[in-house]
KEVOMI-735451 format. One record per residue (C-alpha): residue in one letter; x, y, z. Coordinates in nm, 3 decimals, always signed. Example, Ala and Ser with C-alpha at 12.3 -4.5 7.8 and 13.67 -1.06 7.14 Angstrom:
<margus>
  type       xx       yy       zz
     A   +1.230   -0.450   +0.780
     S   +1.367   -0.106   +0.714
</margus>
This chain:
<margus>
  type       xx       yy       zz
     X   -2.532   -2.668   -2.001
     X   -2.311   -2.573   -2.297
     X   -2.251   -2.174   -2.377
     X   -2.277   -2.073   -2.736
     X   -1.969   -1.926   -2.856
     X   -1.988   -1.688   -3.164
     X   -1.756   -1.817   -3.436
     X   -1.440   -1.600   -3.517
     X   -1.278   -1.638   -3.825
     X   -0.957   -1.768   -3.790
     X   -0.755   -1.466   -3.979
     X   -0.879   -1.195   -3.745
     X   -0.748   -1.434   -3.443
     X   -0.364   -1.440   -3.613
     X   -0.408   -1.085   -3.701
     X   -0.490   -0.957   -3.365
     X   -0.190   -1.088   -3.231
     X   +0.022   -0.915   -3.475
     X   -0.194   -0.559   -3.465
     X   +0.049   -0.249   -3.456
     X   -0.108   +0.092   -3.411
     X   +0.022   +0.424   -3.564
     X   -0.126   +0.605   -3.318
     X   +0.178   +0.747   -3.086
     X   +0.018   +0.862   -2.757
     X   +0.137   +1.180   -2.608
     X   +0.439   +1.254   -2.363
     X   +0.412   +1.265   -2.051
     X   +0.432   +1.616   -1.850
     X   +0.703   +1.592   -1.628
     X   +0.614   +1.684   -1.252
     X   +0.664   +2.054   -1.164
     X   +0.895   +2.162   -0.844
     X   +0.609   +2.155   -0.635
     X   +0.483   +1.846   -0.697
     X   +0.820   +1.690   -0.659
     X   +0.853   +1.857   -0.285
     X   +0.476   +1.757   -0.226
     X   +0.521   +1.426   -0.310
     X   +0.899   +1.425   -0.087
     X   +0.647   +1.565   +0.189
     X   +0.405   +1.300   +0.147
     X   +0.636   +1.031   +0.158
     X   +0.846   +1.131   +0.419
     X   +0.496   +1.147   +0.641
     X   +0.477   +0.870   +0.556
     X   +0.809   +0.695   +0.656
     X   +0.794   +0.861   +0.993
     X   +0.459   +0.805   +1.114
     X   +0.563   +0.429   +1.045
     X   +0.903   +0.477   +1.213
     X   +0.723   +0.643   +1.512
     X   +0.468   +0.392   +1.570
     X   +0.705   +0.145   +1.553
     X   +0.950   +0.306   +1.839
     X   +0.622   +0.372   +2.062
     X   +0.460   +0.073   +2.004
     X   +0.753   -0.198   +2.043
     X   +0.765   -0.096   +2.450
     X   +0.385   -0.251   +2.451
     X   +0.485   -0.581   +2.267
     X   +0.761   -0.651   +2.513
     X   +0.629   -0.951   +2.653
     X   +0.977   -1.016   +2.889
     X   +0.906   -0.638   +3.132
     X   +0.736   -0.654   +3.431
     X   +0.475   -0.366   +3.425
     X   +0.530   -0.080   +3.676
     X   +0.192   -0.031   +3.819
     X   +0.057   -0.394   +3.940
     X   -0.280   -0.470   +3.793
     X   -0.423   -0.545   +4.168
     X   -0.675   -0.320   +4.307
     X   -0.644   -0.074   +4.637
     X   -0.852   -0.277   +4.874
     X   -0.634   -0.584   +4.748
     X   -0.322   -0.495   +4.882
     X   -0.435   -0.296   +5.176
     X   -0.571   -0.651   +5.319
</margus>
């Protein structure tokens, strides 16, 4: 089915494209010392918790090493 679309004057179309406001917002606070070293903190959490599970978990996507323990059972290899 068709929609019904309101009808917009043409003017207000070319004159929202061309809308300035005077309206200046605000500056922005700048961050204190603490938040600075809190966000350092957080980001260099961050960084290592990815760099560590990286270095522990690259041993257990070696495909190429032979495990240490054998996966065979006791009464297996006593046979």
């Amino acid at each position: 089915m068709f929609r019904r679309r309101e009808s917009v004057p043409f003017s207000f179309v070319a004159e929202a494209d061309r809308f300035r406001s005077n309206v200046t917002p605000p500056p922005r606070r700048r961050a204190s010392r603490s938040q600075l070293a809190a966000r350092s903190l957080v980001g260099l959490t961050l960084v290592a918790g990815f760099a560590g599970s990286l270095l522990l978990g690259l041993p257990a996507l070696d495909a190429d090493r032979t495990p240490a323990h054998s996966q065979t059972s006791e009464a297996s290899r006593h046979r």
